[in-house]
N, C-alpha and C positions, 0 to 999 in steps of 0.2 A: 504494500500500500504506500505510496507517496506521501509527500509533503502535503497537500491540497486533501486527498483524501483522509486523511489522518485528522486534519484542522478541521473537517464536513461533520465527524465521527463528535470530535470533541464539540463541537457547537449544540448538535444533536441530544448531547449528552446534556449540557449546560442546562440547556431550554427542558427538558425534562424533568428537573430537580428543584424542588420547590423552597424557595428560602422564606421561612418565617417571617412574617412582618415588624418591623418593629415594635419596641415596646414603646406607649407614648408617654412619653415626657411631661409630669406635673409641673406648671408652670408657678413661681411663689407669689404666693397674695401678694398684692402690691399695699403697701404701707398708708394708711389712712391718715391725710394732711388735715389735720385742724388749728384750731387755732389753741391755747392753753388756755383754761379756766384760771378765772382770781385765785379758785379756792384749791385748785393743782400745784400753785406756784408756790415752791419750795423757799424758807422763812431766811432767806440769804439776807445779810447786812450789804450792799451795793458798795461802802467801801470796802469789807472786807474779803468781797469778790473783785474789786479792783488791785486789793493790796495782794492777792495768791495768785491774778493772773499776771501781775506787774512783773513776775517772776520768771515768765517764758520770755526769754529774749526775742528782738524779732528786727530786718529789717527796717528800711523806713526808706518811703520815695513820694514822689510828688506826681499825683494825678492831675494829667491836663486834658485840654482840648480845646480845638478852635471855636471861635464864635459862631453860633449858631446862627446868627442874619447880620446882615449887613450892620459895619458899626458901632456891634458890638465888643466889648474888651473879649480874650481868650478865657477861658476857664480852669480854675486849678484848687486843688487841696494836699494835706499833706495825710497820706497815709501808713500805719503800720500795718493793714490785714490784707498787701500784696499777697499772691498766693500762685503757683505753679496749680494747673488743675490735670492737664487730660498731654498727653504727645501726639494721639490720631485722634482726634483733630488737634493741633496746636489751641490748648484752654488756657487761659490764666482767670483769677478772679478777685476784685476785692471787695471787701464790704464797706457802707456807706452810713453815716446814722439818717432817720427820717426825717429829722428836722434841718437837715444840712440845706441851704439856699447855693450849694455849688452846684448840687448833682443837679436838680432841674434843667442846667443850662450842658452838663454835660450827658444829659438824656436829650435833650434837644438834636444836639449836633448828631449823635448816634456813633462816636468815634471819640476815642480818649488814647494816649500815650501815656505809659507808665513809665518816672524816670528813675530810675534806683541811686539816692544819694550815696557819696562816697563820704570818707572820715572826718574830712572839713568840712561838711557843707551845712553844719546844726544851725546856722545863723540863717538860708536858704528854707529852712525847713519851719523855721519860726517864724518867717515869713509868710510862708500859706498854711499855717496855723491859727493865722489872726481871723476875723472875721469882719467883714466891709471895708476894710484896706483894698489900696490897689497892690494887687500881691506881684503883680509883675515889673512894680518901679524900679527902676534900675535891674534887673535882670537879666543876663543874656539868653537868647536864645534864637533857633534856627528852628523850621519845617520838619517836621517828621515826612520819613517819606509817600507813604497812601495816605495817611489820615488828617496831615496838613496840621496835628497840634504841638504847640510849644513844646521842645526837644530841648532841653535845658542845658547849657554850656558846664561842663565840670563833672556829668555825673557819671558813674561807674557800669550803668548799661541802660539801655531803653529799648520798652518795649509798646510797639505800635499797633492799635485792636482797634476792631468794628464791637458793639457791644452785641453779642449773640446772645443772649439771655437775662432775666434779672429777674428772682425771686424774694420773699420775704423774707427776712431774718430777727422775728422779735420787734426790735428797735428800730434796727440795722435794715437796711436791703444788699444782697448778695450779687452782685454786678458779674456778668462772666461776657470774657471779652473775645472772640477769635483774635488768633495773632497773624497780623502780614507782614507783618515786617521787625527784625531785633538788629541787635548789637549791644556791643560791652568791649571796654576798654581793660588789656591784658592785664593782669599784677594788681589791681587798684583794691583797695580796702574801701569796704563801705559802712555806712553810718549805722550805729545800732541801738535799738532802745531799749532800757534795761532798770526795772524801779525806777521809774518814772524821771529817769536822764538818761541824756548819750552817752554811749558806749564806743570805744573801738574792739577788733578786734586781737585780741591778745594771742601771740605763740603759744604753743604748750612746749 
């Protein structure tokens, strides 16, 4: 029998022999989004959840974005709840409090740049910390490149986002950015917050 006859024999075979169907896969309840009751809310003292979380050290960088209409100034705040989220798709994320009067205008635009301060820059950072200052007086800065907001002069990486999502956070709102575009400048040390002051960071 040949090659060709041989291969007839086995196909024959094949289609003959009946495989089991699979077994179906229990999919997990999906998690029920509420909101917290008064009387759920755990009898925390507010400073001394600020004094144990003042504990996690954390980056620090400054959210911008360009004006949203004409003539408008740029938009910008300073944050520590940056966040790395997802690699497929490029995620990052930070959170925002509700009563902030920056994000409205950087929900407007629909595009923000995250700048990552480096170990000099506390004086930058307390500057869009303030609230109704012109936070960009005296400032440098250049275009980010797709999203056209403030790319801050001196910082240690930036990263440029469409806003892809934004969910609730408590207080907070949870901002998640797609990424088009980064960079980060080689060897640079960046600014850290740490009990409620800056930090560098230290060798071991």
């Amino acid at each position: 029998m040949g090659q060709a006859g041989m291969a007839e024999v086995a196909v024959r075979y094949l289609r003959s022999v009946r495989t089991a169907a699979p077994e179906p896969v229990e999919t997990l309840p999906r998690p029920e989004l509420r909101c917290v009751g008064a009387d759920e809310r755990a009898p925390l003292d507010p400073r001394e959840f600020r004094r144990v979380l003042g504990n996690f050290a954390s980056g620090v960088a400054v959210v911008t974005a360009p004006p949203a209409t004409a003539g408008d100034p740029p938009a910008g705040f300073a944050c520590q709840s940056f966040t790395s989220l997802s690699l497929d798709p490029p995620l990052v994320a930070f959170m925002v409090g509700r009563t902030s009067t920056t994000w409205p205008r950087i929900a407007r635009a629909g595009v923000f740049c995250v700048n990552v301060l480096g170990s000099g820059q506390g004086e930058l950072c307390r500057s869009f910390a303030v609230s109704g200052a012109d936070k960009f007086a005296g400032v440098t800065y250049d275009a980010a490149p797709v999203s056209g907001s403030p790319r801050l002069t001196g910082t240690v990486a930036w990263i440029d986002c469409t806003i892809h999502a934004v969910h609730p956070g408590g207080d907070h709102l949870i901002v998640v950015g797609r990424v088009d575009a980064l960079g980060a400048v080689a060897d640079a040390d960046p600014l850290l917050f740490h009990r409620g002051r800056f930090a560098g960071v230290t060798a071991s």
